[in-house]
C-alpha atoms as a printed R data frame, in Angstrom:
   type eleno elety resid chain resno      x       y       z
1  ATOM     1    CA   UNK     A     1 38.870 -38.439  14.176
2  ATOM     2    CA   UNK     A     2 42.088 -36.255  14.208
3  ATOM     3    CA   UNK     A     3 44.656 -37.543  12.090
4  ATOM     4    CA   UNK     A     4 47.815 -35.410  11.269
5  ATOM     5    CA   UNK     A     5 49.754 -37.129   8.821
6  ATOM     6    CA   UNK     A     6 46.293 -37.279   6.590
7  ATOM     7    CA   UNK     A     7 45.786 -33.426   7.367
8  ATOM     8    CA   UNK     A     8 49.494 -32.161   6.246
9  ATOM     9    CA   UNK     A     9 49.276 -34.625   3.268
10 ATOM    10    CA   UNK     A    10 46.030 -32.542   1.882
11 ATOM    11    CA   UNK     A    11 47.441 -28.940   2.974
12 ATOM    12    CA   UNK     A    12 50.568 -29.319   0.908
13 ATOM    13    CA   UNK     A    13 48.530 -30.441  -2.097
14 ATOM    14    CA   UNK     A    14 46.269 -27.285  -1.279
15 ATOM    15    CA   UNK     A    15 49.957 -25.275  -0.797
16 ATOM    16    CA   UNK     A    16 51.032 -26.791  -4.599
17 ATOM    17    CA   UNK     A    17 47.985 -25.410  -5.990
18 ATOM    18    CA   UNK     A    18 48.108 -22.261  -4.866
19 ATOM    19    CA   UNK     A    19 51.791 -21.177  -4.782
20 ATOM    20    CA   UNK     A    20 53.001 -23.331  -8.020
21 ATOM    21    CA   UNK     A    21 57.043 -23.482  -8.432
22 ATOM    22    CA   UNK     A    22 57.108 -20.624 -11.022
23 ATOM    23    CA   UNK     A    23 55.959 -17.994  -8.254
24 ATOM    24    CA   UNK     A    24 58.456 -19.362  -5.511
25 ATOM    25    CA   UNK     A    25 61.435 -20.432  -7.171
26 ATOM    26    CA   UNK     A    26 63.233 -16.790  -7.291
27 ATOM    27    CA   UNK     A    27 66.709 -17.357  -5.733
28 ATOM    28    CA   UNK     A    28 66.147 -14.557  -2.820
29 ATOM    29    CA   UNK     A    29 63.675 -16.833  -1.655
30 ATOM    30    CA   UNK     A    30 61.249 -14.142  -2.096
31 ATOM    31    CA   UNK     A    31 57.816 -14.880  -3.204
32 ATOM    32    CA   UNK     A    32 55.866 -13.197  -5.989
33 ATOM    33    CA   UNK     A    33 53.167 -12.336  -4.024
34 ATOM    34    CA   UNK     A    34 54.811 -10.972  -1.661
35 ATOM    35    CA   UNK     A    35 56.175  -7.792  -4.281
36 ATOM    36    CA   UNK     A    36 52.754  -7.883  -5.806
37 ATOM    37    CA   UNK     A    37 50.783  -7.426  -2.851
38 ATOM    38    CA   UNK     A    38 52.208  -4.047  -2.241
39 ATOM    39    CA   UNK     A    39 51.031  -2.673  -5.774
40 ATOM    40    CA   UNK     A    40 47.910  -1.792  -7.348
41 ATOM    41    CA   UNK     A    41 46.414  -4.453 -10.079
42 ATOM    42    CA   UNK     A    42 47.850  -3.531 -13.434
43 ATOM    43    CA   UNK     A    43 51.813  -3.170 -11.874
44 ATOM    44    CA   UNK     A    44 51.132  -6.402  -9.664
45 ATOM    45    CA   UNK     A    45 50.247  -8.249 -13.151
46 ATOM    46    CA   UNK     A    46 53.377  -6.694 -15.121
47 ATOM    47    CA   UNK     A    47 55.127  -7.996 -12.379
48 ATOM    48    CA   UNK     A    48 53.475 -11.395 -11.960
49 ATOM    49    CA   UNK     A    49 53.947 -12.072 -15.639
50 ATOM    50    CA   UNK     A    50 57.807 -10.747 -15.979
51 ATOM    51    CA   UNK     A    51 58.378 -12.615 -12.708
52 ATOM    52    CA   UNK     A    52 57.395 -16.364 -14.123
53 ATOM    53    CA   UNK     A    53 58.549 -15.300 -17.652
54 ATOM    54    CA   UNK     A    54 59.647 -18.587 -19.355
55 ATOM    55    CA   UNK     A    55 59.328 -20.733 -16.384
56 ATOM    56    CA   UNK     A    56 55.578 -21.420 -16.355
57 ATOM    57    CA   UNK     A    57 54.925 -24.580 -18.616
58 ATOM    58    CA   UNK     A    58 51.568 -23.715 -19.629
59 ATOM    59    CA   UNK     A    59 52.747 -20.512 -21.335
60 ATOM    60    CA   UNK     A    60 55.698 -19.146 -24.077
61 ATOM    61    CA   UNK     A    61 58.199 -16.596 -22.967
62 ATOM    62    CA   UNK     A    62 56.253 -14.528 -25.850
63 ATOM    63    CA   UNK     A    63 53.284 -15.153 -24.336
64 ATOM    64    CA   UNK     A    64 54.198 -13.858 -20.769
65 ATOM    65    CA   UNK     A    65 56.093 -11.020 -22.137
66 ATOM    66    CA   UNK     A    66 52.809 -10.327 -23.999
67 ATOM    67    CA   UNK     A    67 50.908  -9.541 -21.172
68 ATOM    68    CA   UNK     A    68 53.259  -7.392 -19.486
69 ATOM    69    CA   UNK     A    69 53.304  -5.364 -22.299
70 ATOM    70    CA   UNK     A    70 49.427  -4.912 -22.268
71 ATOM    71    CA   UNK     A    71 49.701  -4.567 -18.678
72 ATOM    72    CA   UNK     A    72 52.277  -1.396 -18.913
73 ATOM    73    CA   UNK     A    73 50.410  -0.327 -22.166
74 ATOM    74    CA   UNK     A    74 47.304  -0.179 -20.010
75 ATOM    75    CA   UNK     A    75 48.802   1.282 -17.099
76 ATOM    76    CA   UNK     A    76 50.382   4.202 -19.100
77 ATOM    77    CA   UNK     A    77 46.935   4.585 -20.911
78 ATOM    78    CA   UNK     A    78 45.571   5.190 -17.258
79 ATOM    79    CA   UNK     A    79 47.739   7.546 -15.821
80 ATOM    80    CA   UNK     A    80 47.623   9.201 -19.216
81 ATOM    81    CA   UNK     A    81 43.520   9.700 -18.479
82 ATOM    82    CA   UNK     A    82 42.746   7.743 -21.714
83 ATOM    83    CA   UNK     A    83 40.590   5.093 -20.069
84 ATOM    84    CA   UNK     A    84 38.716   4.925 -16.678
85 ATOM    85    CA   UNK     A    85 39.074   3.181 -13.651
């Protein structure tokens, strides 16, 4: 049986999961994924990380900026030819 309250009840808990605050709470209303999307893995991470810097509960402002240091490091390592694809 079709029943749409029960149905838009379970796809915002689906939309929570996936797109959590800390990747949609920019003030251009611009989403995260939306500037990742258009880069390749390593830049889309740097940016991932410096985008939900300090916001993310789970994880330290050190933390985040952590990993977009070893995100650039690894980038520039890359282009440099120091490590393969």
């Amino acid at each position: 049986m079709y029943r749409p309250h029960q149905e838009r009840i379970e796809t915002t808990k689906t939309a929570d999961a996936v797109n959590p605050k800390h990747y949609s709470d920019h003030p251009s209303g611009v989403e995260c994924y939306e500037i990742t999307q258009h880069h390749d893995f390593l830049v889309g991470n740097i940016i991932k990380y410096a985008w939900r810097c300090g916001k993310k509960q789970s994880a330290s402002r050190l933390e985040d900026l952590k990993k977009c240091a070893w995100y650039a490091q690894r980038a520039v390592e890359l282009e440099q030819g120091k490590v393969k694809k």
